[in-house]
Structures are given as structure tokens and as C-alpha cells.
C-alpha positions as CSV (number, residue, x, y, z in Angstrom):
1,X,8.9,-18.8,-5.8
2,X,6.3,-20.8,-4.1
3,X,4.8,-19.4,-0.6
4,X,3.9,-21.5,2.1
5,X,0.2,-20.7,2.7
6,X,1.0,-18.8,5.6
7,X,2.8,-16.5,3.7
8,X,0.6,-16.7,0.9
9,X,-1.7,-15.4,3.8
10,X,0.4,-12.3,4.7
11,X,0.8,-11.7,1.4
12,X,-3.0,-10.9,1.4
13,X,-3.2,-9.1,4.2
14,X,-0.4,-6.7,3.4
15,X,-2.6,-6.2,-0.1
16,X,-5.6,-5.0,1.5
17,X,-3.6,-2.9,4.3
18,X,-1.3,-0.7,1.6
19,X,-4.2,-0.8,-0.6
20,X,-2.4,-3.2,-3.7
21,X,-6.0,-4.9,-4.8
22,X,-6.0,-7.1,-7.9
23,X,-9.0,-5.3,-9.1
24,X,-8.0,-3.5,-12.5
25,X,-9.3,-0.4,-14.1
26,X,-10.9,-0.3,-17.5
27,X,-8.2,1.4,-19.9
28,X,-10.4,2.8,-23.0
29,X,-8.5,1.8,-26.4
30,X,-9.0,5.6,-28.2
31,X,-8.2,9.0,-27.5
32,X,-11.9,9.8,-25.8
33,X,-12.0,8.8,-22.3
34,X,-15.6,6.7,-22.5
35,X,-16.3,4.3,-20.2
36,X,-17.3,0.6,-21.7
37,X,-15.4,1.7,-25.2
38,X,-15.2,-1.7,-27.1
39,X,-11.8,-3.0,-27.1
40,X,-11.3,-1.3,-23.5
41,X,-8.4,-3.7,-22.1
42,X,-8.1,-3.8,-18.1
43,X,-4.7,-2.1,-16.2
44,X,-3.7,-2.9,-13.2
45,X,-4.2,0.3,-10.6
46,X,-1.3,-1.4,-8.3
47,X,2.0,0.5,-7.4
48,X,3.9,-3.0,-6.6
49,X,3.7,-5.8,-7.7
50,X,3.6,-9.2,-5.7
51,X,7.4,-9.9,-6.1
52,X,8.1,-6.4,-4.7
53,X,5.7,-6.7,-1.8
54,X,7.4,-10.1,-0.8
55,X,10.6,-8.8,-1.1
56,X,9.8,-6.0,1.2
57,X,7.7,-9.2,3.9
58,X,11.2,-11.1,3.1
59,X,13.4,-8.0,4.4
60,X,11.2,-7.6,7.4
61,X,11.1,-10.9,8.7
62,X,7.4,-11.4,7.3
63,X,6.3,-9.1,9.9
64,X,3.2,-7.7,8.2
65,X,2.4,-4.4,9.8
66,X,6.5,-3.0,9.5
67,X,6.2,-4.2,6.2
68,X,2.8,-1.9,5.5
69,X,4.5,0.8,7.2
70,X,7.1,0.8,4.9
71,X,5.1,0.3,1.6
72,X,3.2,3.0,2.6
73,X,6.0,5.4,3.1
74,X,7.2,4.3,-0.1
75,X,4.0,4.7,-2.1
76,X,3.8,8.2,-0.4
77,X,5.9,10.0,-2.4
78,X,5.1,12.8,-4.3
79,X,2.3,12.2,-7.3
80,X,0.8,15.2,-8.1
81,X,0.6,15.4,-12.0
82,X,0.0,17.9,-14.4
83,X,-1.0,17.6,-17.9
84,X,-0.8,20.9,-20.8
85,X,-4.6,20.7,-21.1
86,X,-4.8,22.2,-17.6
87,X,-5.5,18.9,-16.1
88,X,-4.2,18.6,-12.7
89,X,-4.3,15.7,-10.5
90,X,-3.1,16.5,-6.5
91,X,-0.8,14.9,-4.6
92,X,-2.2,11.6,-2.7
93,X,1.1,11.4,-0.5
94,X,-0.8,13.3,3.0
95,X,-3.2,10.0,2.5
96,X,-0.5,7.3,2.2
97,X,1.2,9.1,5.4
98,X,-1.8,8.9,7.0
99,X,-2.3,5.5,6.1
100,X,1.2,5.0,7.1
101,X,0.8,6.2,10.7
102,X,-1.6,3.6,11.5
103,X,1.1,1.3,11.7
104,X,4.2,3.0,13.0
105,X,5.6,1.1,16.0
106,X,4.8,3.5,19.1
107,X,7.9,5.9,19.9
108,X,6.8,6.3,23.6
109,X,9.4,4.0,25.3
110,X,8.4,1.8,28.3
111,X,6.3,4.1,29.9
112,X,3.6,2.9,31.5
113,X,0.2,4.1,33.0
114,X,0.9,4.3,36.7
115,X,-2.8,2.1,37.5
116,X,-1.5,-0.4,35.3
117,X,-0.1,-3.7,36.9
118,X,3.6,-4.1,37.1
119,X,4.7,-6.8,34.1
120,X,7.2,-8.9,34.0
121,X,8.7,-9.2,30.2
């Protein structure tokens, strides 16, 4: 599917606001976990991948800050994992919520301050 560069552009900007960055993490290819192994082949540290996150722009009208709202609630689900060597990594879904809130539409209603001027939309 080709994007327009507009979109292309709110493609972009959706990446850096859920945190989906191209950059990829060094994956070691043996058992020990060494940094700069030889052979180390890079992984991607994304949850979605581009055709998921324009999916989600396509279903929300490419409004980009819905659409982060929505990835983020999505990628905060629960992740904490543990492994039987005692390994535990904690749940990152409080930060993704957080993340999230920054771009919830306001719940408030119409209320307005009462020094503000009187608007007419």
C-alpha cells in the first residue's frame, strides 16, 4: 500500500508517540547473553508493526492522537514474565497507561472557565 506523504508523516509521528522506533536490539546468537557476540543478528524491539499501526490511523480517520491512545491501551496489557531461573521481568502496563492518558480526549463536557470569553462553535 503506498501512503501519500502526509500519511507517511503520521505514520511517523504515531511511531515516536507509542514508542514503535525502528531501532533494533542486538540478539546474541549463543546461549550467553554477551553483548557484541559475533554473529549477533539485530530484532526488532517493536510490538506492531507498520501495517498494524496504519490499520489502527485507517480505523480512526488518521487522527493521530486517538490512534496513540488506542495503541497504547493496547500495548498495555499485562507483560510481566517469569522465567524457572528466577528471572523475573515486571509488568510495563502502569507505563503504557500512563503514556496512554496523555492523549485521552478530555471527559469534562463543555464546561468552561467562567473568565473565559463566550465562543461561538
Amino acid at each position: 500500500m503506498a501512503l501519500t506523504d502526509e500519511q507517511q508523516a503520521k505514520l511517523t509521528q504515531l511511531k515516536q508517540l507509542v514508542e514503535e522506533d525502528d531501532q533494533a536490539a542486538l540478539s546474541p546468537p549463543c546461549e550467553i547473553q554477551c553483548e557484541g557476540c559475533p554473529g549477533a543478528s539485530p530484532i526488532s524491539t517493536r510490538a506492531l508493526t507498520d501495517d498494524q499501526l496504519i490499520a489502527h490511523l485507517q480505523m480512526l480517520a488518521w487522527d493521530v492522537r486517538k490512534t496513540a491512545y488506542t495503541v497504547l491501551v493496547y500495548k498495555a496489557r499485562n507483560s510481566d514474565i517469569s522465567l524457572p531461573s528466577g528471572l523475573r521481568l515486571p509488568d510495563q502496563s502502569a507505563y503504557y497507561l500512563r503514556l496512554a492518558s496523555l492523549y485521552r480526549k478530555p471527559s469534562s463536557g463543555m464546561l468552561t472557565r467562567v473568565d473565559d470569553p463566550i465562543r461561538s462553535d
